[in-house]
C-alpha positions, -999 to +999 in steps of 0.1 A: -161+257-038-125+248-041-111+218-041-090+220-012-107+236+013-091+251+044-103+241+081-127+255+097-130+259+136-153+239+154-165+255+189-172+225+209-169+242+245-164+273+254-131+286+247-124+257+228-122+248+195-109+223+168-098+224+133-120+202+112-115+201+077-146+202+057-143+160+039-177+147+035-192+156+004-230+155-009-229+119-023-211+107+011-238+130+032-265+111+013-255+082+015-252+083+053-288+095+057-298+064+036-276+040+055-287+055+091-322+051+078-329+022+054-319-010+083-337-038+094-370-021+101-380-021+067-375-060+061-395-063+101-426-034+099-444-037+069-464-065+081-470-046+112-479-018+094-502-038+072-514-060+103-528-024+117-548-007+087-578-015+075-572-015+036-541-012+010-547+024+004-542+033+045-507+013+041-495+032+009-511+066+030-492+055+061-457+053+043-461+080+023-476+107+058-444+090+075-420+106+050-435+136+049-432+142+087-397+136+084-390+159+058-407+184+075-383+172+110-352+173+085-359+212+075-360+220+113-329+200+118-317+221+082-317+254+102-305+244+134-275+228+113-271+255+095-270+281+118-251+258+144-227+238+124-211+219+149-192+183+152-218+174+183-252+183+165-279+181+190-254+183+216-246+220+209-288+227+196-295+213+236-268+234+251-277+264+239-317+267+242-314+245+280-282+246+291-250+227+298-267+199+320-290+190+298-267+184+269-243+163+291-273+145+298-283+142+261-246+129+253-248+106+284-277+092+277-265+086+236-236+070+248-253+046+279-283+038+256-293+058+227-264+052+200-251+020+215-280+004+219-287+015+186-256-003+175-266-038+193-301-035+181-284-037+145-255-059+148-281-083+163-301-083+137-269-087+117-259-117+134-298-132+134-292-131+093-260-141+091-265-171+111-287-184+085-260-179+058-231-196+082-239-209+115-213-202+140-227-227+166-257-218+200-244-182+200-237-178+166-257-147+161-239-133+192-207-139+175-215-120+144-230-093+161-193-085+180-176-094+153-190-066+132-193-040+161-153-047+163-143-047+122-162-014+119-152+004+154-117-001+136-125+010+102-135+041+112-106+047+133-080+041+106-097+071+086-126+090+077-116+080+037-123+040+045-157+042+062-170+069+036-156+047+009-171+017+027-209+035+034-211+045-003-205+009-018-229-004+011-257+021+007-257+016-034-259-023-031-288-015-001-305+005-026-302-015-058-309-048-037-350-027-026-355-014-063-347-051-073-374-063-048-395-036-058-393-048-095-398-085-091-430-076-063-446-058-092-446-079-118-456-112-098-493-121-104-515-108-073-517-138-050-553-144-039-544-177-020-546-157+013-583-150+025-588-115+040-592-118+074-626-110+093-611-086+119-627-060+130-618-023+129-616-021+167-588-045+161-568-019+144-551+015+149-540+042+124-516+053+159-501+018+161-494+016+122-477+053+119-455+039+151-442+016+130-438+036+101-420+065+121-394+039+137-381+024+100-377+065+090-356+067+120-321+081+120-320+112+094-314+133+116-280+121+126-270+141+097-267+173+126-231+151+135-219+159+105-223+194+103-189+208+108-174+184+087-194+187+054-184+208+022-198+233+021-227+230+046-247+261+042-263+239+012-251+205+016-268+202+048-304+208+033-300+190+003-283+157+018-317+155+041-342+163+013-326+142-016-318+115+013-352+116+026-370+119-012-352+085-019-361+067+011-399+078+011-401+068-026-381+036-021-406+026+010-437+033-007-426+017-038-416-012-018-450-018+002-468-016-033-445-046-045-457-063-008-491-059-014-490-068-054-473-099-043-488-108-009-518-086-005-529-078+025-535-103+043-505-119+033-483-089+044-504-089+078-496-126+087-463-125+072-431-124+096-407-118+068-423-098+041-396-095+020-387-129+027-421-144+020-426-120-015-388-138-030-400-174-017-432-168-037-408-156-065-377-182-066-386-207-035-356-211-011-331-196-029-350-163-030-349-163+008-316-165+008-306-137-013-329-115+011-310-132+038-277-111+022-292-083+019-305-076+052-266-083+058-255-060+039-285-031+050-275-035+086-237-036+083-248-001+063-265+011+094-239+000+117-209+016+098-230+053+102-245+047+134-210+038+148-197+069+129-220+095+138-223+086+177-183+089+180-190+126+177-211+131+203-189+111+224-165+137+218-180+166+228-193+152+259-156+146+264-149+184+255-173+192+281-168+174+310-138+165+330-147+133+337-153+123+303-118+146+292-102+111+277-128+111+249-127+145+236-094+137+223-091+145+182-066+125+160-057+146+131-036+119+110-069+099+105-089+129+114-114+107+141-124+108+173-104+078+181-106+072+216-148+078+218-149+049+187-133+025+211-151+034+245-187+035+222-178+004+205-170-011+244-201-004+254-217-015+224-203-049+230-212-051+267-251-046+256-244-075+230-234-098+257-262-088+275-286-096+248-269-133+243-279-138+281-313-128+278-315-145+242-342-118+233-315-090+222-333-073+194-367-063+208-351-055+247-327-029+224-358-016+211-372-014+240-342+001+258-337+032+238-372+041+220-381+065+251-353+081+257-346+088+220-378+101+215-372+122+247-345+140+236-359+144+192-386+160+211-362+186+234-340+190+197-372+200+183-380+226+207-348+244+207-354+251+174-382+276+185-358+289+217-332+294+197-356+317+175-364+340+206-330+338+224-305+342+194-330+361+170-297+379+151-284+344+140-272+343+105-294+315+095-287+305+055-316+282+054-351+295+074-381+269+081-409+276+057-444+283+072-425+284+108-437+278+133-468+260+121-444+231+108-420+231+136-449+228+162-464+196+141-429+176+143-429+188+180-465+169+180-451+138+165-422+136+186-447+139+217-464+118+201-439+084+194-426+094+234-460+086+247-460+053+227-428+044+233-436+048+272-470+026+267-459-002+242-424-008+256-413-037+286-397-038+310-359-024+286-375+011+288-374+011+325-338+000+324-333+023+298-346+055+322-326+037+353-293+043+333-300+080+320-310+089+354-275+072+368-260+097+348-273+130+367-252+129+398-223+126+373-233+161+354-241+175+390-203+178+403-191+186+369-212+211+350 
């Protein structure tokens, strides 16, 4: 591969295209995977992961059976990337194997609630954090959470080279910040101050713990966004997700091993801040703290690529219909989808005033968008094997091994986390599936 490498054309519609000049590399591709993945959910789940299994053996299992279901998604993503290298992902997968209306609705339904609410979920956290570093008064976390929804909307429109430059620096400190937790987790002496609890099995569930597990691995396969953009992405694509992926299951176990040296347990069970709790055992208060800037820096990490990746969706929903025509708009001095940043990042901060009215922002953004994400990872899933019967003379540089017996078990899981998501959520998930739906008369008049 050269070094300059000339553009490629990007079908997003039919008879149209885009020249997109191949910029992302492997380090920037994996560190983007990490960043989507490695947020708040792993400083918030273990202790409902450990609060659900019955030993320390079914926590390190569950972590370890949740990576390997999302390797196994991540080669089924591989080929569909692959074959389909395209700036909307799932968007084009979607079109292709159901048809136009159910991609707009997919992109509709990322820009109403998936990705944005993905973005508040975050920058909430964000702001939950960062209030303890600096209070900015009753709706201080509020206030952080726009803020930083705002400073990296506009980062990423003055250039693809400042946000890459920007994810890289975040996703190493992420990284380092977990291995040093990991370290200092392991060599503590096991605390036995915490009694085991007398709960009973019926108490528990395997289901509810892999639930958990599945949601903090969440987000690899936002990698399909970047398909059209990365060097060369016949290999690039499958190597980002498995050396992304590798890291993040190796990190996660390693990091509930250091939970359960340190806490055990019971302590992870009835702790709310794991990570937290293991550095106040550690270094008292000021241990707390420096986990307090981490999670800072881990969601502004997750931010930056979930604000990144969702712009591109945006824009091919704009490609497609006229409507939407405004955000399919492609500035090549900065080379990004300018005007979708701004209309997501609007929306984004609509849902984090919301969330200051209801003072419960985080879990109704969880709420909101688990079933409707899982919805459509489910319909991404299948078009793998549609795609297979109706476009069976597909170049296809990377094939799904033991296919279809591993396509059909992520199709299981994905059923599986919808049905959850359905049963555990409030009343955000009917909200959620109120907006989608608003969204079908819409696709109706202009498909």
């Amino acid at each position: 591969m050269s070094i300059i490498e000339q553009p490629k054309l990007t079908k997003i519609a039919e008879n149209r295209t885009i020249a997109t000049r191949p910029s992302i590399r492997l380090f920037d591709a994996i560190a983007l995977i990490v960043g989507l993945v490695i947020g708040a959910g792993i400083f918030e789940t273990p202790a409902l992961v450990a609060a659900n299994a019955n030993s320390e053996t079914d926590v390190l299992q569950a972590w370890g059976l949740g990576g390997v279901i999302s390797i196994i998604g991540a080669l089924c993503y591989a080929e569909l990337a692959t074959a389909y290298p395209n700036i909307g992902g799932s968007y084009d997968y979607l079109k292709r194997a159901f048809g136009r209306s159910i991609a707009i609705l997919f992109a509709w339904a990322r820009l109403s609630v998936i990705q944005t609410g993905s973005i508040a979920l975050l920058a909430f956290v964000f702001g939950d954090y960062a209030s303890q570093l600096l209070r900015l008064g009753t709706f201080s976390a509020g206030i952080y959470a726009a803020l930083a929804i705002v400073f990296l909307t506009m980062l990423n429109i003055l250039g693809l080279k400042h946000s890459k430059r920007l994810q890289n620096w975040l996703t190493i400190t992420t990284v380092l910040g977990l291995l040093a937790i990991v370290i200092i987790g392991l060599t503590l002496p096991a605390d036995t101050s915490v009694p085991t609890p007398a709960t009973g099995a019926a108490t528990r569930s395997w289901g509810s713990a892999m639930v958990f597990v599945l949601l903090s691995y969440g987000g690899w396969n936002e990698a399909a966004q970047i398909s059209a953009e990365i060097e060369n992405y016949q290999r690039n694509i499958i190597r980002s997700l498995l050396w992304g992926l590798g890291i993040i299951t190796a990190l996660y176990v390693l990091l509930n091993l250091a939970y359960l040296k340190g806490l055990g347990l019971a302590g992870m069970a009835q702790s709310s801040a794991v990570a937290a709790d293991l550095m106040r055992r550690a270094f008292g208060e000021p241990g707390a703290i420096v986990i307090s800037l981490l999670v800072v820096i881990s969601t502004l990490d997750s931010i930056n690529a979930t604000i990144f990746t969702g712009a591109r969706t945006n824009f091919a929903l704009g490609q497609d219909v006229a409507a939407f025509r405004f955000l399919g708009v492609w500035q090549d001095r900065h080379n990004t989808p300018t005007a979708a940043y701004l209309f997501q990042g609007a929306i984004s901060l609509a849902l984090v005033g919301l969330g200051m009215v209801t003072r419960d922002g985080f879990k109704t953004m969880v709420d909101y968008t688990a079933p409707i994400f899982w919805f459509f990872f489910l319909l991404s899933s299948i078009s793998l094997l549609v795609l297979r019967v109706r476009d069976p003379d597909r170049p296809r540089p990377f094939r799904v091994p033991l296919y279809p017996i591993l396509p059909l078990l992520f199709c299981a899981a994905c059923g599986y986390l919808l049905y959850s998501s359905l049963v555990y959520t409030g009343t955000g998930a009917i909200v959620g599936v109120i907006v989608v739906a608003l969204g079908i008369p819409s696709i109706r008049r202009h498909r």
